[in-house]
Structure formats: C-alpha cells, structure tokens
C-alpha positions as CSV (number, residue, x, y, z in Angstrom):
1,X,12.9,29.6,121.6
2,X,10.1,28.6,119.5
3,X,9.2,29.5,115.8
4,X,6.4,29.2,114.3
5,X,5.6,28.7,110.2
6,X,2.0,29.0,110.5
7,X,1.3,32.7,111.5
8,X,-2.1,32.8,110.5
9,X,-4.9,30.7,108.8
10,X,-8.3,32.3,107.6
11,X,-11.0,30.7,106.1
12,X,-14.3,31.9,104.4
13,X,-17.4,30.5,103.6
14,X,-20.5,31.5,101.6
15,X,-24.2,29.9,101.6
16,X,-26.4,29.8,99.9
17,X,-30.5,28.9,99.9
18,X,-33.4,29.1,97.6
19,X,-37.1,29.4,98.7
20,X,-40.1,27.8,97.4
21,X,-42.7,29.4,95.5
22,X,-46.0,29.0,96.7
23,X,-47.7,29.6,93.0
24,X,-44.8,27.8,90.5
25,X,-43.0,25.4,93.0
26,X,-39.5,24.8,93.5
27,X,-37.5,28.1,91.9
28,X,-34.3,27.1,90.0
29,X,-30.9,26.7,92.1
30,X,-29.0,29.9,93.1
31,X,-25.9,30.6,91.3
32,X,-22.7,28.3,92.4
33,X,-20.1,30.5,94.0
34,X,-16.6,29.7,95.7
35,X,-14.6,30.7,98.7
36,X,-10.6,30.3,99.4
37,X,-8.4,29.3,102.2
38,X,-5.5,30.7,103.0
39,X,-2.4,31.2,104.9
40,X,0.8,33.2,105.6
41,X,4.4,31.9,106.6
42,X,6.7,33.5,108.5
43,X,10.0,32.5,110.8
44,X,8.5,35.1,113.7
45,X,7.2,33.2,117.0
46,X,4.3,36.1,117.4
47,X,5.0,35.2,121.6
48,X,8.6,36.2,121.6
49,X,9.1,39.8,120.0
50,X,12.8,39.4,120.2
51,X,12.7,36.4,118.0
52,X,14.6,37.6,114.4
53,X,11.7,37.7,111.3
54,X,13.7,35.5,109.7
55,X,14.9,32.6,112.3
56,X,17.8,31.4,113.9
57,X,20.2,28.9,113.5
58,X,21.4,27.8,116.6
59,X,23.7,25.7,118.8
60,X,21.6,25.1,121.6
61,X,23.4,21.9,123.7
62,X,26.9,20.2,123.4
63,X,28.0,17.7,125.6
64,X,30.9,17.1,128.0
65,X,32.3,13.6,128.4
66,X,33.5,11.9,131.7
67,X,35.9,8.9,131.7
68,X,36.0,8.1,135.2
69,X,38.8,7.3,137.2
70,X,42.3,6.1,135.0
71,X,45.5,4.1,136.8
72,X,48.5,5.4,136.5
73,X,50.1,2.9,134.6
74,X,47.5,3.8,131.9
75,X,48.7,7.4,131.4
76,X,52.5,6.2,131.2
77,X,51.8,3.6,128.8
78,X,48.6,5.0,126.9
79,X,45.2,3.7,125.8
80,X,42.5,3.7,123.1
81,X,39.0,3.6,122.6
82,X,38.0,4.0,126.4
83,X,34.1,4.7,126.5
84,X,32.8,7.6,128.2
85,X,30.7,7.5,131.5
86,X,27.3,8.5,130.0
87,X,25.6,9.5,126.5
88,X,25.9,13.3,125.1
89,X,23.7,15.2,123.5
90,X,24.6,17.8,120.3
91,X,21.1,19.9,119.6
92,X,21.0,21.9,116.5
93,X,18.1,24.3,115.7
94,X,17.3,25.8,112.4
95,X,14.8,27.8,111.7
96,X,15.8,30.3,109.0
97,X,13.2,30.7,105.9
98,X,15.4,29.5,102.9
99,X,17.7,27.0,102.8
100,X,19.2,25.1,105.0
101,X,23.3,24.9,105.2
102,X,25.2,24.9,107.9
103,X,28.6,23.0,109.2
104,X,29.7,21.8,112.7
105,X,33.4,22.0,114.0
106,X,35.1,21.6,117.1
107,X,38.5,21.9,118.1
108,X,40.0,21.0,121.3
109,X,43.4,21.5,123.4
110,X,45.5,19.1,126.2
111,X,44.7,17.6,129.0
112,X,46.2,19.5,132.0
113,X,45.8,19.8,135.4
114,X,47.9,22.1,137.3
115,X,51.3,20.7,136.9
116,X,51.4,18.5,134.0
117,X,50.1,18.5,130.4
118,X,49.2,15.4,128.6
119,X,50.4,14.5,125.1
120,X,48.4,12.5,122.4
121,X,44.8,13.0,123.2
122,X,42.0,12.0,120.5
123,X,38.3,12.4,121.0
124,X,36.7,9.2,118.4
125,X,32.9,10.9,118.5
126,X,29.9,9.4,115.9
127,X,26.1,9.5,115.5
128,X,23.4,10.0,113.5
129,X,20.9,13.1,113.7
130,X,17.5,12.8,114.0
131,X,17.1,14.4,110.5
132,X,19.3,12.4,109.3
133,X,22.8,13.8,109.3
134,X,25.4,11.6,110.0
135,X,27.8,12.8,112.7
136,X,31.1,11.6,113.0
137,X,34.7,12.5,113.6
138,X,38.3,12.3,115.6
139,X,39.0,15.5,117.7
140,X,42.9,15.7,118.2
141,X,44.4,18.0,120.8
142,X,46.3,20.1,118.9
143,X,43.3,22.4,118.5
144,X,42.6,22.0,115.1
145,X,39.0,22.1,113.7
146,X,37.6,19.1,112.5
147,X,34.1,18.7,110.8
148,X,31.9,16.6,112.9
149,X,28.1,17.3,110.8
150,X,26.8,19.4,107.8
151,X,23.2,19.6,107.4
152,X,21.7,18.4,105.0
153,X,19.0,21.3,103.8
154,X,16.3,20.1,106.8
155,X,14.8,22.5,108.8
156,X,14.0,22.1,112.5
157,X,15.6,20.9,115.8
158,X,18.3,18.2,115.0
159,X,19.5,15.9,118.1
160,X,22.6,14.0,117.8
161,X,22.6,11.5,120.7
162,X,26.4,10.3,121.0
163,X,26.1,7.3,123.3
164,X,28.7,6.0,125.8
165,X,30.3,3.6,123.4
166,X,30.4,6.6,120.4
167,X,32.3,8.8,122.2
168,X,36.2,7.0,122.4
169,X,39.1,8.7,124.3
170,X,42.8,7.5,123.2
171,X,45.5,8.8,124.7
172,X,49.1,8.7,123.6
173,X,52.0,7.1,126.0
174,X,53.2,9.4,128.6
175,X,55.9,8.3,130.6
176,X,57.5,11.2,131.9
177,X,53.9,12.5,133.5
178,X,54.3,13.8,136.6
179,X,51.1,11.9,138.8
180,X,50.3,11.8,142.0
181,X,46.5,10.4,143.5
182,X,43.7,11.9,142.7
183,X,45.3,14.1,140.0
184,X,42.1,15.0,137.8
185,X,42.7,16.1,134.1
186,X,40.7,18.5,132.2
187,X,40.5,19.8,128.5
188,X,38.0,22.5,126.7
189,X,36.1,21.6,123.6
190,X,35.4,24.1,121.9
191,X,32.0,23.5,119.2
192,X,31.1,25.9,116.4
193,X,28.2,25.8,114.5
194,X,28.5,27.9,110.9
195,X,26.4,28.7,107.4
196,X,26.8,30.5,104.6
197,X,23.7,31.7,105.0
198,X,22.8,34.7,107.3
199,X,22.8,32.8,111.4
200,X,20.4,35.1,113.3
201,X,19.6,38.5,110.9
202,X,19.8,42.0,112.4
203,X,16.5,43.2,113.0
C-alpha cells in the first residue's frame, strides 16, 4: 500500500497596490506585510482508510530459489556453492513515523521429499539494499534463525536483489539417500521481519 508524508500543503498570499494621486503624485508605498507556507506530515495514505496513522513496516516479497536438476552421484557425495536458477528479490517497506529499526531472520528445515530427508543443507545468501543495508548470511537446516539485514534507520521501500550467483546451495554427503529418477526435493524458508518499535499500530 502506499503512504504518503505530504498530507497537505497550503499557501497564502497577500498584495498589495498603491494609487496615484492626481493633485500630489505618487503616494508613499503601502506597508510591507508577509505570508507563510506550510505543511502537515502524516504516515496516513488519505486513499486507503485502512492504512494505520502511523505506517507499517512490512515484509512485502521473499524469494524462493531453484537449483535445477542434481545427478545422483552429487547427493551421495555432496557439493558447495551451486548457484541458483534465477535472481530473488527480498522487499522491505517502512513507513512508520519515528525511527527506523528493524531486523531480518530466516530459518529453514531439510530437504525431503516423500521418502527421504537430506542431511547438511546450507543456503550462502548476500546483497546489498537499495538503501544501503548490506544483506548477507548462511541459512543451515537445522532451523535456526540467522540474521540476514538490520536496517539502518532509512525509511522507505528497501529491495534486496540476491542474484543467481549470491544465492549458494551446499549440501552435505549423503550416501545412504534413498534416490530414484526424478525424485524432486523441497524445503520451507521461513523469513521474519522484526522491530522494537511498534510493526503496524492498532487503530
């Protein structure tokens, strides 16, 4: 959703003339007088009346990562920094009046299919925000948090673009897999985005 700072702007102005005398000439100058401009902040976009008075911090896209089709030999034996498919995109919006704190985590679990779990699994992800954060950690599958960002008191929308080559899977030897063609392996990643500051206020 959008916010907007700039709720309203006003802006007065006062003129002034002097006419000439027909008997004395020019009269003197009218007295010098001044007018303001002014305006009034506020988190509130005035289009969305749901939108919280005071803003919203918000995890608005996290990415998912394909690595394509792996031999079997690879899963046995193990691998490191294989690149993903295609780039990801993390988007983080804040828009709170105030400051501006706020962490990023993510945890994730195993890769499993049906029949078999995988042991060993790392997720090698880095980049650099577009306000400047930089973005970087190793996700392990034992789901345990790790902090990927922490903002850095900007407001706004902050885009971390992880390319293909940022975003490294290793996985650890496992010989006693149970494979068969076409097995496909899948694991959750689970992102969350936190401040000590309120995230979206009660109305």
């Amino acid at each position: 959703m959008k916010k907007a700072f700039l709720a309203t702007m006003g802006m007065g102005i006062l003129a002034s003339m002097t006419i000439a005398s027909a008997t004395t000439g020019f009269a003197d100058e009218a007295e010098a007088k001044d007018s303001t401009a002014n305006f009034t902040i506020t988190a509130k976009d005035p289009g969305n009346p749901t939108d919280p008075d005071n803003g919203t911090l918000t995890l608005k896209e996290v990415p998912s990562f394909n690595y394509g089709v792996l031999e079997a030999s690879s899963i046995y034996s193990g691998f490191t920094g294989k690149a993903a498919q295609a780039e990801g995109k993390v988007l983080v919006s804040d828009t709170r009046l105030g400051t501006s704190d706020w962490t990023l985590t993510a945890n994730m679990d195993k890769f499993t299919n049906s029949k078999t779990s995988l042991e060993g699994a790392a997720l090698d992800l880095s980049a650099i925000g577009t306000l400047g954060e930089d973005f970087t950690g190793v996700i392990k599958d034992d789901k345990s948090p790790v902090e990927l960002a922490k903002g850095n008191g900007s407001h706004g929308k902050d885009e971390f673009l992880i390319s293909a080559e940022n975003a490294k899977l290793t996985l650890g030897a496992n010989p006693k897999a149970n494979l068969a063609a076409d097995d496909a392996f899948e694991t959750t990643i689970n992102w969350n985005l936190s401040s000590s500051q309120p995230v979206a206020p009660t109305a």
